[in-house]
C-alpha positions in Angstrom: 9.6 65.6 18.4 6.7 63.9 19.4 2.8 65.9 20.0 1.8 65.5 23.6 -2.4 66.1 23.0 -3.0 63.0 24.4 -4.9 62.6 27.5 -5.4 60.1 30.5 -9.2 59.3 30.0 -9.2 56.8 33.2 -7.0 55.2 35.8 -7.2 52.0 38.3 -5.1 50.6 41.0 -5.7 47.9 42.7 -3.4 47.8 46.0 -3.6 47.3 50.4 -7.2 45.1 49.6 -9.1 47.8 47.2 -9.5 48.7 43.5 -9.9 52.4 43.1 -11.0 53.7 40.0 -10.5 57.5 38.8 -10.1 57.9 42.8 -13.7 56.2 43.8 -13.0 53.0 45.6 -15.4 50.4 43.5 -14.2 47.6 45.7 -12.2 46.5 48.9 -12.0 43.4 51.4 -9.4 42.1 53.9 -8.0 38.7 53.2 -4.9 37.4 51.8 -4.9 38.2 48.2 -6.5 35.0 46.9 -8.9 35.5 48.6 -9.3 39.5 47.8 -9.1 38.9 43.7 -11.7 36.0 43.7 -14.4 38.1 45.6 -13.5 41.0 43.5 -13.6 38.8 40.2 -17.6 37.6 41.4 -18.6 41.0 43.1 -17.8 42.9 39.9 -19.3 40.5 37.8 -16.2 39.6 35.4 -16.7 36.7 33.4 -13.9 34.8 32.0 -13.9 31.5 33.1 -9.9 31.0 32.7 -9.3 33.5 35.3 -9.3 30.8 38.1 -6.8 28.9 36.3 -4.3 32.1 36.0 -1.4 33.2 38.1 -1.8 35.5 40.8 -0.1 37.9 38.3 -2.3 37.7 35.7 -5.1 37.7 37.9 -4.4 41.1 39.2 -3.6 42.9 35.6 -6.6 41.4 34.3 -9.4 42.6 37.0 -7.6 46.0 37.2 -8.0 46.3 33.3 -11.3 44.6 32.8 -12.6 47.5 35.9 -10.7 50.1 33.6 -11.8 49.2 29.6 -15.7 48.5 31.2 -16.0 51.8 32.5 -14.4 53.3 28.8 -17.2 51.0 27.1 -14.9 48.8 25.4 -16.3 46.1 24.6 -15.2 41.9 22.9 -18.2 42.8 20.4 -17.0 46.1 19.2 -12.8 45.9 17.8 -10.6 48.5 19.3 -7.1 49.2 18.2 -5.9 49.6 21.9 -2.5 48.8 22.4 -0.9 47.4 25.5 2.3 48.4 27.1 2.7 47.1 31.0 5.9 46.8 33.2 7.0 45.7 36.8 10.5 44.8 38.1 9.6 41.4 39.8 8.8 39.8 36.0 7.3 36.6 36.6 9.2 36.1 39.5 6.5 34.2 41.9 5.4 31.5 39.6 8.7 31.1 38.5 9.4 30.4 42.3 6.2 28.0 41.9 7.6 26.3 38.9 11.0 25.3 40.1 9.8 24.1 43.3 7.6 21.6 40.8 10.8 20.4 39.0 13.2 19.9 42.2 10.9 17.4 43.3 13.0 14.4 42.3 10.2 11.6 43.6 7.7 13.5 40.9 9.4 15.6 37.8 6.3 16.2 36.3 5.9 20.1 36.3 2.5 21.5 35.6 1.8 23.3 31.9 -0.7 25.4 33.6 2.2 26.7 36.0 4.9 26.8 33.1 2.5 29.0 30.7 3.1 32.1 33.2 6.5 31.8 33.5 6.2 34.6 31.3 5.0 38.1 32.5 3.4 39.0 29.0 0.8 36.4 29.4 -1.0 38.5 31.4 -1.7 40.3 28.3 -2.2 37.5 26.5 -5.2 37.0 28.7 -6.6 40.5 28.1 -6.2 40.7 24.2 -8.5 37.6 24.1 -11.1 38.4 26.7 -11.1 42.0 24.3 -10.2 41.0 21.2 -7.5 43.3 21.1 -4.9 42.9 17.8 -2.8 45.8 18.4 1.0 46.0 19.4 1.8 45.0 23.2 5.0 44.9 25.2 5.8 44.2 29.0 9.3 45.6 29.9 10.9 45.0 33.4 12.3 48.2 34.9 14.2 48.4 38.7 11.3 50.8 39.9 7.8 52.3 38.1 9.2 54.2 35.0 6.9 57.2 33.6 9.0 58.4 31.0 9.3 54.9 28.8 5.8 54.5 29.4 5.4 58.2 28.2 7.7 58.4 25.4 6.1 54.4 24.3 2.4 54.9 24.2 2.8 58.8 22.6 5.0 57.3 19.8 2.1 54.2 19.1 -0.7 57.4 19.1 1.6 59.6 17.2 2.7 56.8 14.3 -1.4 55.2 14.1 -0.3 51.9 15.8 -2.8 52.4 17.7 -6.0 54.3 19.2 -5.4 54.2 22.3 -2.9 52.6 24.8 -3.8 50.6 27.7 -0.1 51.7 30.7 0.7 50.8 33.5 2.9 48.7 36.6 1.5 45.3 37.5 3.5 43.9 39.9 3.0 41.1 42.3 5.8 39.0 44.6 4.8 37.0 47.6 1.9 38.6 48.8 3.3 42.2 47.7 1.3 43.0 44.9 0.0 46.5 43.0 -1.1 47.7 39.6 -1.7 51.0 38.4 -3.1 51.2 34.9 -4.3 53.9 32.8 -5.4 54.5 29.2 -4.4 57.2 27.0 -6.3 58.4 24.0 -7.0 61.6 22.1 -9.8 62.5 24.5 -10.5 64.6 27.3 -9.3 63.8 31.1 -5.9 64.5 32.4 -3.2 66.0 30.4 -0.4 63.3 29.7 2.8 64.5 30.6 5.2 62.7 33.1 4.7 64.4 36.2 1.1 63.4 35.8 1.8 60.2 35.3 3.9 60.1 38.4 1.1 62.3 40.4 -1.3 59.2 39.9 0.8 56.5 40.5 2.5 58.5 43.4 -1.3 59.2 44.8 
């Protein structure tokens, strides 16, 4: 039976043109998305200079964590052993769209690398773990709708067995110009108890 004193220490979505973090709107802008994640990218001062060559999915995991683990202080310079466990249901369904558009062009089969290396939804992670030098176990599982309990029942069991510290949740989804993510961390700290229905309360919010 697995110990629930675990605790949400902070949460952030980014969805509808703003990035809310622990309820405070940090930053918002009308525009297609593009053009929303690239102002957000410079207005929050993110650097990571790969981030322009990402896909629109990665994009939007990756400024909804780097807002999230800045405001928890961690840092490239200090090691963490934060794990990460993310989820949607479209996968990586938009640049996969992108990619075989690329290879049906008979005049010109020469599909892009830089489109093919997102034709997987973990490499959104990928992206993280290196800007934060993050080691520990990471998953990204593709569910019909946003799952609480898996996420739940995942991230207690990497606390409770000493996989890891602390456990960076959450839905990123984006398709067409759909997009949302909700990510939280979890950690033996104070903030929000971690149960399900709290889970659900955020994301629901």
């Amino acid at each position: 039976m697995l110990q629930n004193h675990y605790n949400i220490t902070s949460f952030c979505r980014i969805k509808n043109n703003r990035i809310i973090l622990n309820d405070q709107v940090v930053f918002s802008e009308t525009g297609h998305f593009s053009t929303f994640i690239k102002s957000a990218y410079k207005t929050l001062g993110v650097k990571y200079p790969k981030f322009f060559k990402m896909d629109a999915l990665s994009k939007l995991a990756f400024i909804a964590a780097d807002v999230l683990l800045k405001h928890e202080n961690i840092t490239p310079e200090h090691e963490e052993n934060v794990a990460i466990i993310f989820s949607n249901s479209a996968s990586s369904l938009e640049t996969d769209r992108t990619h075989q558009t690329s290879i049906q062009n008979k005049a010109n089969y020469f599909p892009s690398p830089a489109v093919f290396v997102y034709t997987l939804p973990n490499i959104c992670i990928g992206e993280i773990s290196i800007k934060y030098k993050l080691y520990s176990e990471n998953s990204f599982f593709i569910f019909d709708t946003f799952n609480a309990e898996h996420l739940f029942t995942y991230s207690n069991s990497l606390l409770e067995s000493q996989k890891a510290d602390k456990v960076l949740c959450g839905w990123v989804e984006y398709d067409g110009e759909h997009y949302d993510a909700f990510l939280y961390l979890v950690a033996k700290s104070e903030g929000i108890t971690h149960q399900i229905k709290d889970i659900n309360t955020l994301y629901n919010k």
